[in-house]
C-alpha positions as CSV (number, residue, x, y, z in Angstrom):
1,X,98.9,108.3,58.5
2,X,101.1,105.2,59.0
3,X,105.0,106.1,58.1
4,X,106.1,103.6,55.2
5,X,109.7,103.2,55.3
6,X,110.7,103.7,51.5
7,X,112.0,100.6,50.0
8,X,113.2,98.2,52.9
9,X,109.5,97.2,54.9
10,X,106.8,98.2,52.9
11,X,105.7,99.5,49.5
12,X,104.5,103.2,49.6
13,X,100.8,102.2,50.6
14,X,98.4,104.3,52.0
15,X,97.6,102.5,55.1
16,X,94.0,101.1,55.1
17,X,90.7,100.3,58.1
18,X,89.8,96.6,57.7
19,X,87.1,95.6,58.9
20,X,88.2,92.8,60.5
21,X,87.1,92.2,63.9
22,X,90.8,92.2,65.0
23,X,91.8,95.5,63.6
24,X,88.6,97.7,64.6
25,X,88.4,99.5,68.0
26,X,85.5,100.4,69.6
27,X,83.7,101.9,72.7
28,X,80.0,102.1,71.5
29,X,78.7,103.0,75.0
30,X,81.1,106.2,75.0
31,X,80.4,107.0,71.1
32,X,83.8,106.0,70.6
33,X,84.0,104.2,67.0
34,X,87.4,104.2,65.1
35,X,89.5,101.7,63.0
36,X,92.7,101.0,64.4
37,X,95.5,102.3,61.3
38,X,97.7,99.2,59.6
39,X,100.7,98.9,57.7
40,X,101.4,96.7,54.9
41,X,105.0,95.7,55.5
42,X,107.5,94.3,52.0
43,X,108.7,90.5,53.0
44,X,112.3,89.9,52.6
45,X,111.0,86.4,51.0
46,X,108.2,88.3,48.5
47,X,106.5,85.1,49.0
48,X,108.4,82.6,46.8
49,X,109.9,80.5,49.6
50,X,106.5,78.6,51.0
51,X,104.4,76.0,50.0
52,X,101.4,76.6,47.6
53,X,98.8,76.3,50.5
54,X,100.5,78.5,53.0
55,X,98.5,82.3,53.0
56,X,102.1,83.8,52.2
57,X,103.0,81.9,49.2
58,X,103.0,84.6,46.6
59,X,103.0,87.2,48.3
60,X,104.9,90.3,48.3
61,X,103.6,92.3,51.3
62,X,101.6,91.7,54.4
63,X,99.4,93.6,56.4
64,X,99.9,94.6,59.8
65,X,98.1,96.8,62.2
66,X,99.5,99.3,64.6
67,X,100.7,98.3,68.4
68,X,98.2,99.2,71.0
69,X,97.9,98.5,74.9
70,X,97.1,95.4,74.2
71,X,100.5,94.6,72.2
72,X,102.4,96.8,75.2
73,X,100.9,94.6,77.9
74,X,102.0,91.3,76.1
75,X,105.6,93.1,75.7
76,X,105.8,93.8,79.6
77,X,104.7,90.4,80.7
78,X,107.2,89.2,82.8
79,X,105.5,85.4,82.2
80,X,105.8,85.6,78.2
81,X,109.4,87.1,78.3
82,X,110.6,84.4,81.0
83,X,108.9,81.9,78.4
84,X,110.6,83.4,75.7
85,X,107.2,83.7,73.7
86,X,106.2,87.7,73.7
87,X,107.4,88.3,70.4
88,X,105.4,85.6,69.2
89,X,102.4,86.6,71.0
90,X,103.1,90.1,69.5
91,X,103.1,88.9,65.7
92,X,100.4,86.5,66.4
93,X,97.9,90.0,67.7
94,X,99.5,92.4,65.4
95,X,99.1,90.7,61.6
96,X,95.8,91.0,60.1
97,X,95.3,87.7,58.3
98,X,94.6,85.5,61.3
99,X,95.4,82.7,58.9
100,X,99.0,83.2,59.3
101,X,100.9,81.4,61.9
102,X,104.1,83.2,63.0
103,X,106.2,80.4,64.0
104,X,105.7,79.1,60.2
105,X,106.9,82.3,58.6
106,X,110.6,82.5,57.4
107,X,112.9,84.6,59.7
108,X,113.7,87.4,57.9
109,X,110.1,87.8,57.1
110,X,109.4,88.0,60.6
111,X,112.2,90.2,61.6
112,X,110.6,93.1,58.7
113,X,107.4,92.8,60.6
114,X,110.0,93.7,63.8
115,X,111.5,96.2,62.2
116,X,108.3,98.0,61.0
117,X,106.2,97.4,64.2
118,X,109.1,99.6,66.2
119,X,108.8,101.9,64.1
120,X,105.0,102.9,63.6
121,X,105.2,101.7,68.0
122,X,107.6,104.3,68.9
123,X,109.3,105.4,65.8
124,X,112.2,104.9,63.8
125,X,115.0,106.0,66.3
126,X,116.7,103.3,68.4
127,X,119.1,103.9,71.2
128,X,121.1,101.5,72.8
129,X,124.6,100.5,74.3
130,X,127.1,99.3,72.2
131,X,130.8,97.4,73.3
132,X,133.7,98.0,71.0
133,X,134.8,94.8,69.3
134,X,138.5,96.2,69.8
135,X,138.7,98.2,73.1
136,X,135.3,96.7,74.7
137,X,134.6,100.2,76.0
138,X,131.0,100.1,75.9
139,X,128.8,103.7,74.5
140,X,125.5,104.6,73.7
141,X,124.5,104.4,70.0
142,X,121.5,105.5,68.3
143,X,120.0,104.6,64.9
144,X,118.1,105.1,62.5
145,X,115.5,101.7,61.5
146,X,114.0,103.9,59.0
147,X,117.1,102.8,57.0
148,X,117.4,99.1,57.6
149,X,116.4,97.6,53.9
150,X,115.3,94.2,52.2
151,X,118.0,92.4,50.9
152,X,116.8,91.5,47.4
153,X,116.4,88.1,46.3
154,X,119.2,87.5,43.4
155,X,119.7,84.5,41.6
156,X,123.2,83.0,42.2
157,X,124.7,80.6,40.3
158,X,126.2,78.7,43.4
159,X,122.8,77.7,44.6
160,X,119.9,75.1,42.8
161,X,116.7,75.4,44.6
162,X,114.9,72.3,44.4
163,X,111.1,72.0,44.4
164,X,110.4,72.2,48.5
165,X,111.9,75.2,48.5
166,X,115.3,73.9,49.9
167,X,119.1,75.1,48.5
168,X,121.3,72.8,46.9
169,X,124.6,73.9,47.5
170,X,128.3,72.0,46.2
171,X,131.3,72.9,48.7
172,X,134.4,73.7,46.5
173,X,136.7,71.3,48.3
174,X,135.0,68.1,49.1
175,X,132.7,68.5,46.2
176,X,129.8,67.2,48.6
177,X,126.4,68.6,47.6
178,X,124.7,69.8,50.7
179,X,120.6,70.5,50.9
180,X,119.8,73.2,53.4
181,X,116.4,74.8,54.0
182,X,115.7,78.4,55.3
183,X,114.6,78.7,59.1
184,X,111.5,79.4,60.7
185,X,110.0,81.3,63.7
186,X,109.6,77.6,65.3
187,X,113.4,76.8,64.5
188,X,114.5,80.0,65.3
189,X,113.0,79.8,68.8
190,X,114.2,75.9,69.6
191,X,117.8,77.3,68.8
192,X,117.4,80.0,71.0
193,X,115.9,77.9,73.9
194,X,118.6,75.8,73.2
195,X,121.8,78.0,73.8
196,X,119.8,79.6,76.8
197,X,119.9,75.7,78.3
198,X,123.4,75.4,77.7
199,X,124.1,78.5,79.2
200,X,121.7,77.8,82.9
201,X,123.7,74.6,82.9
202,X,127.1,76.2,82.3
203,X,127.5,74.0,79.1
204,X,129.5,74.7,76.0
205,X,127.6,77.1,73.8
206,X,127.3,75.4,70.3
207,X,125.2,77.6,68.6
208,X,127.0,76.9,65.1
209,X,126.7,73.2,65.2
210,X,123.4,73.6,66.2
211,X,122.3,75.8,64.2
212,X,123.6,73.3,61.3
213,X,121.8,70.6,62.5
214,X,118.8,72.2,62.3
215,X,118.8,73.8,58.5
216,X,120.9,70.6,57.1
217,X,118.5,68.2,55.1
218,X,120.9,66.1,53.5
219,X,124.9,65.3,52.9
220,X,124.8,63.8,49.5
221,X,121.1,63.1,48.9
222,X,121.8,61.0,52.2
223,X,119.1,62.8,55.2
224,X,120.6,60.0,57.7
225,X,121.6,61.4,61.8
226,X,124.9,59.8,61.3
227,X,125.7,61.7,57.8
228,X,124.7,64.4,59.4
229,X,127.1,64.3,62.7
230,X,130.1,63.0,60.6
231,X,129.4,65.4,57.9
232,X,129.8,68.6,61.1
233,X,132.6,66.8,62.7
234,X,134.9,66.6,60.3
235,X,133.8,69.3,57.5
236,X,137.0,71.4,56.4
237,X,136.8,75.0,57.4
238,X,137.0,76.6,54.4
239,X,134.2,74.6,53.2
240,X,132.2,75.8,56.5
241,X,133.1,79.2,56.0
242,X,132.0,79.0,52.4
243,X,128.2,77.0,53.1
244,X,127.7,79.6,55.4
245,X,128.9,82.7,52.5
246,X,126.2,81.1,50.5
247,X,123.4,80.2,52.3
248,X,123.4,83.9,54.1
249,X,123.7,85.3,50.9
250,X,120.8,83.5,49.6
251,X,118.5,83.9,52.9
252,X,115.6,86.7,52.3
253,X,115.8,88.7,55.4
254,X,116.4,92.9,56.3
255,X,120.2,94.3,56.3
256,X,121.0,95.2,59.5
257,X,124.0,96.4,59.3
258,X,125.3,99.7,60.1
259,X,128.9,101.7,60.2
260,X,130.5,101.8,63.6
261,X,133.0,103.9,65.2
262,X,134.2,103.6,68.6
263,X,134.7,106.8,70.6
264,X,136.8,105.6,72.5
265,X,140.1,104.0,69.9
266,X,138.2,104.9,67.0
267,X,138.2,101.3,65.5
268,X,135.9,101.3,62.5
269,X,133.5,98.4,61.4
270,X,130.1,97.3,60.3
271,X,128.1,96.0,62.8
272,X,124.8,94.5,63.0
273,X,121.7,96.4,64.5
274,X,121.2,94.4,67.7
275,X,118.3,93.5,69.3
276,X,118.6,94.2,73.2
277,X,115.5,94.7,75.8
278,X,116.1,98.9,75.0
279,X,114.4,98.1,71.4
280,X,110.7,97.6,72.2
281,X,111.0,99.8,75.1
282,X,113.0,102.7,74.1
283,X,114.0,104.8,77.5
């Protein structure tokens, strides 16, 4: 039976045999004849966030089927990982509804897919090495995905969403309104690609300017480069630190976070769940 993981990536669903060519295995020459098990996974986004035509709009789960040798082989490609596309090739195999194109589909609803795709892959415990935010002394951690949840979507008073799905949000010191939009698999990767650039070429890592270029529609009602530029060059902090409160809080994605305690100086925190290259291949 496929483990659900109660009330963060799916609802309690018995998992089902499609019939679809995708998710049915078969040897007829051996006698071997069996439907490959799925999942159906709860998105972060419950489908409110994209537009009427897209297969998600409306939608509160999706269905997934289980990782086989096929989804190992395009983990352990050593040309997809230096491209930077496995994971995409590994949504793309693994959801059902081949309508559904991963690089449209928000980011947290893609990182529940993640989640639950570990999990039913190899289960739901995750070990990997963690550094100490205080002492750096680095350990080995282990946790539990079976308890990463959906955030749920609440509605906040700071935020107007307007009709195209984008946030409408007024900073409390400037009083300029700023439009904002929610990021995809295609504008996660380009970010990503991005700062891995900067890095080859020994640049300046910019990952929060960029990152603000990319999910800023408008300063004012004004969607103009130079708004933009002047808008992030000479925004106040607390202003910053506050569009960033609110759009985070207002982004549907998973909670990663988890208590930490070093062994080391015993420094306490919450951290976030991170994804290194020990997650899809746990030792």
């Amino acid at each position: 039976m496929a483990r659900n993981t109660k009330g963060r990536l799916g609802k309690d669903l018995e998992p089902s045999t499609p019939s679809t060519p995708d998710s049915v295995a078969a040897l007829t020459e051996g006698g071997l004849n069996f439907a490959t098990p799925t999942d159906f996974v709860e998105l972060p986004s419950q489908g409110r966030f994209y537009p009427p035509d897209h297969p998600l709009s409306g939608e509160e789960t999706i269905e997934i089927k289980y990782m086989t040798a096929k989804e190992e082989d395009i983990l352990s490609s050593k040309t997809l990982i230096k491209q930077g596309v496995a994971l995409e090739r590994l949504l793309k195999s693994i959801i059902i509804d081949k309508r559904i194109r991963p690089s449209e589909m928000l980011t947290g609803d893609r990182n529940a897919i993640l989640i639950a795709s570990r999990i039913t892959g190899y289960g739901p415990e995750y070990n990997t090495k963690i550094s100490c935010p205080s002492c750096m002394q680095t350990g080995d951690y282990e946790y539990d995905l079976s308890e990463v949840v959906a955030e749920p979507i609440q509605d906040d008073e700071e935020v107007t969403w307007t009709e195209e799905n984008t946030m409408l949000i007024n900073l409390p010191l400037t009083k300029i309104e700023v439009e904002v939009k929610l990021l995809t698999g295609k504008e996660e990767m380009h970010l990503a690609r991005l700062q891995q650039s900067k890095q080859k070429k020994k640049l300046l890592e910019t990952i929060l300017t960029d990152t603000l270029k990319t999910i800023i529609v408008s300063i004012n009602k004004d969607s103009s480069k130079s708004i933009l530029d002047e808008f992030i060059g000479g925004v106040p902090a607390k202003d910053l630190h506050y569009l960033r409160a609110v759009y985070a809080r207002n982004t549907p994605n998973i909670d990663m976070s988890h208590d930490f305690e070093c062994d080391n100086c015993n420094y306490r925190t919450v951290l976030e769940v991170p994804f290194t290259t020990d997650f899809f291949w746990p030792k």
